[in-house]
N, C-alpha and C positions, 0 to 999 in steps of 0.2 A: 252562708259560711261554709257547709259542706260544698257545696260549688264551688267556692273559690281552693278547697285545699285539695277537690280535685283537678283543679286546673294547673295548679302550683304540682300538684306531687306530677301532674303526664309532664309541665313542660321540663321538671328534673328526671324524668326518665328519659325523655328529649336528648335533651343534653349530655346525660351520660353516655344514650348509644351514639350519638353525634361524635362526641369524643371518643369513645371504645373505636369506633369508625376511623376516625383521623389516627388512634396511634395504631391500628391495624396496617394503615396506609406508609405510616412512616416505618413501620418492623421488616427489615430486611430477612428475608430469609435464608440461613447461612452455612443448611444443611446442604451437602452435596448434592448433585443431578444424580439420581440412579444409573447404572451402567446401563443398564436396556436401553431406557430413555436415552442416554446419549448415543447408543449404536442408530437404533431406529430413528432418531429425529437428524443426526450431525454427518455420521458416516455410511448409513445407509442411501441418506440420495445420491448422492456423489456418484458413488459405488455404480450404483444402478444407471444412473445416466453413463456413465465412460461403458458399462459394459453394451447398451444401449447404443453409441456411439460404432461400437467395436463391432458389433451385429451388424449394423448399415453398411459398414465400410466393406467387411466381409461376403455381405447379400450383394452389395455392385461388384464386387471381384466373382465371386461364382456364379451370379445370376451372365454375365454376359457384357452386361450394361456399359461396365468399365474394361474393357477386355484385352486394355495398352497396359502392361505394366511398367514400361518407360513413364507413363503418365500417374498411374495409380497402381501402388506396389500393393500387394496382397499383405492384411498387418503379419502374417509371418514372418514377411520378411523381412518388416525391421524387427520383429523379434531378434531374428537373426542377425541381426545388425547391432542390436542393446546386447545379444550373448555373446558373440566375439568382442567387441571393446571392452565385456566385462572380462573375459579371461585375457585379454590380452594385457589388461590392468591400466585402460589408459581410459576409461566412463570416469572413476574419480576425479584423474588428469582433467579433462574438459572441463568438468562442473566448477572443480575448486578453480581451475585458470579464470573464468568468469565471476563466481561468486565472491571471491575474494575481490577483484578489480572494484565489482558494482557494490557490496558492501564498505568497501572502504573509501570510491567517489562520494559514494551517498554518507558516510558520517562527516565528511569534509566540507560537501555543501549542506549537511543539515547548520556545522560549525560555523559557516557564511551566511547560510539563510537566515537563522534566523536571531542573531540579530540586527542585520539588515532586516528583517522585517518588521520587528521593534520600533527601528527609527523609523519606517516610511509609515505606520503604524499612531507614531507619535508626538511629530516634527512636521507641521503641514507642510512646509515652506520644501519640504522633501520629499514630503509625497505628490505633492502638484509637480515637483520635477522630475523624479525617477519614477512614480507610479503608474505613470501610462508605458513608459518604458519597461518594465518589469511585464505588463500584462502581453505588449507585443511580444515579449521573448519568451513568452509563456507557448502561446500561439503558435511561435513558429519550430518547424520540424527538427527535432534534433539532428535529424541528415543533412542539414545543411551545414552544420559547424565543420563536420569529418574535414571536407579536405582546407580550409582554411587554419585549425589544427595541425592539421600533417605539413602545413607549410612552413609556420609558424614553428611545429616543435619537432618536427621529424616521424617519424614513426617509432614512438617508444610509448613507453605506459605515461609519460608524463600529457601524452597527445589525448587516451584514453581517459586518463580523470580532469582534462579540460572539457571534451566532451560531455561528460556525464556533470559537471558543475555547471557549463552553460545551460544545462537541460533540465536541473535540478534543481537550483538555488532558486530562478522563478516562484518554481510553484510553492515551493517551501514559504518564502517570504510571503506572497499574496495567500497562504493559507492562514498564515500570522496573522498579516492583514486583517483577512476576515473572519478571523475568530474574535481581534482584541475589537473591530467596529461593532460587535455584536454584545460587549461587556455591557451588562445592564448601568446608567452613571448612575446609581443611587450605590453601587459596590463603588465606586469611585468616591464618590464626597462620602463613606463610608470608613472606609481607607484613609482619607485624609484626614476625620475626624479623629481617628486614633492611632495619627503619624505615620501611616506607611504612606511616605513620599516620595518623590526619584524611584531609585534603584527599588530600597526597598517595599514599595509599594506594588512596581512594577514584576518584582517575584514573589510577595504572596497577597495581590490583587488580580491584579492585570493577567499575569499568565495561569495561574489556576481559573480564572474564569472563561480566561480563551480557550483553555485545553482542547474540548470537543473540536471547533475551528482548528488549532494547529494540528491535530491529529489528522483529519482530512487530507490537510496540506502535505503533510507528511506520507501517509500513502500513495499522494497522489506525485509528491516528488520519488518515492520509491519506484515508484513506475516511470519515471520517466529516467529515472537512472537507468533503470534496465533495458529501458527501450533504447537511448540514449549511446550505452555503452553494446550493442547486438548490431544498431549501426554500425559504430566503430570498427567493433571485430570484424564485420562484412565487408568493408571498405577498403580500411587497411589493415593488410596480412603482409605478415614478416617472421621470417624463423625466428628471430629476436625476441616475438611478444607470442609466442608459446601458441599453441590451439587450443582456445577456448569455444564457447557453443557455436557464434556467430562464425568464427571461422570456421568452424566444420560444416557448419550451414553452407558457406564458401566453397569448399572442399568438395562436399556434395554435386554442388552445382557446374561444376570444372569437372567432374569425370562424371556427370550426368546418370547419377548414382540417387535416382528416387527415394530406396529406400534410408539412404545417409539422409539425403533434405527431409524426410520425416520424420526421421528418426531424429538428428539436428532440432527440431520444431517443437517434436513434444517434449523433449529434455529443455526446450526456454519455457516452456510453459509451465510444465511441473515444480521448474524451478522458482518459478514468478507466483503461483499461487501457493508453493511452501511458503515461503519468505512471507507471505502477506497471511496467511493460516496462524504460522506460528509466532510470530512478532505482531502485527497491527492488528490484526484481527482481537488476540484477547486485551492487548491495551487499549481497544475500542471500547469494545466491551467492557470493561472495570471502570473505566472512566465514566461511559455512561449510564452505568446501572451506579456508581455513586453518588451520581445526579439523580436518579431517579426515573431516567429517563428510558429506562431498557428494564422491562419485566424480565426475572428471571422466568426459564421454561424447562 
């Protein structure tokens, strides 16, 4: 009898750290990251790697190595390059003429993507027909549209966000795609057991489960806008459609001005990894530490 109530009381201590365990697991923690911790872990590598970057560049300029400055500008001298267009007031000029174009392609084909990608998502009879098609236009280089656009629309902003929509709505859609093929169907006959059918099943089923997938898709269409729309600017240049990054990139390269093509260069990248920092980066993040699936650090 005393053996048995000691077997009985370990397997309730069992049990309880078992459970004590599970709701440890489920308790989110909802205390801010410390400010150190986030310098040191978020903003210090970064940091270090670009100054890191900026040291190499610098050692081939003085060591000899690189010794063309037609070829490889000294980074002073696009310093000098980022401080005259800032006093001259035309660094804003550039960035907003670009960021606005590919901000505003990109919410137009996310408004196309996705739900175009719903239907090919949900509608076999449309996915065996448009869904191999969607994957080739994924594939292929946004350079290729520019001048078939500039013929079709002229050289105006309207040329720009066809562009950036052939290059965009792809990935957008097949990111749908493969977020909603990845919906567990037990959330489905789950759904339907308690009427969320069609439409409404479809917005709080189907796309809350897709999320992490659409998110992807959507970064990854954000990039291709950008890429998309840098073509464009490169291509076709016109007083008309202002100078944005890509054309000065252009710019650069017609008066054979290194430090402008570097300069031009790091300002689309800056810009491309702000945009993906402060936008997709923390909706990634929230999404998936809601899931469970991303430890806070």
């Amino acid at each position: 009898m005393a053996s048995t109530e000691t077997t009985a009381a370990k397997d309730g201590t069992d049990l309880a750290g078992l459970e004590a365990g599970l709701d440890a697991l489920e308790t989110v923690d909802s205390g801010r990251t410390p400010f150190h911790r986030t310098l040191t872990q978020k903003v210090l590598p970064p940091v270090v790697a670009v100054l890191l970057v900026l040291a190499f560049w610098q050692f081939l300029v003085s060591s000899g190595i690189a010794d063309d400055p037609t070829k490889l500008p000294p980074p002073s001298a696009v310093w000098d390059e980022l401080r005259a267009s800032w006093l001259e007031g035309t660094l804003h000029q550039y960035i907003w003429t670009s960021v606005s174009r590919g901000l505003l392609g990109f919410l137009l084909a996310l408004a196309i993507g996705t739900p175009l990608g719903l239907v090919v998502a949900r509608v076999r009879f449309v996915r065996a027909a448009i869904g191999p098609i969607l994957s080739g236009l994924q594939s292929l280089p946004s350079v290729a549209w520019v001048p078939p656009a500039v013929i079709w629309l002229g050289l105006n902003d309207r040329m720009m966000f066809a562009v950036i929509l052939l290059g965009a709505v792809p990935s957008i859609a097949n990111g749908l795609v493969s977020g909603v093929d990845q919906v567990p169907p037990l959330f489905l006959r789950a759904g339907r057991t308690l009427g969320a059918t069609g439409l409404k099943g479809t917005w709080h089923v189907v796309m809350p489960a897709a999320l992490p997938g659409y998110l992807a898709g959507l970064k990854q269409g954000w990039a291709f806008s950008w890429r998309s729309l840098m073509a464009a600017e490169i291509i076709a240049s016109s007083p008309d459609l202002g100078v944005g990054l890509g054309q000065l990139l252009e710019n650069g390269r017609n008066t054979s001005s290194m430090p402008m093509v570097f300069f031009a260069i790091l300002l689309i990248l800056v810009v491309g990894i702000a945009i993906d920092l402060l936008i997709f980066s923390p909706l990634e993040r929230r999404v998936l530490r809601g899931r469970g699936l991303l430890a806070r650090s």
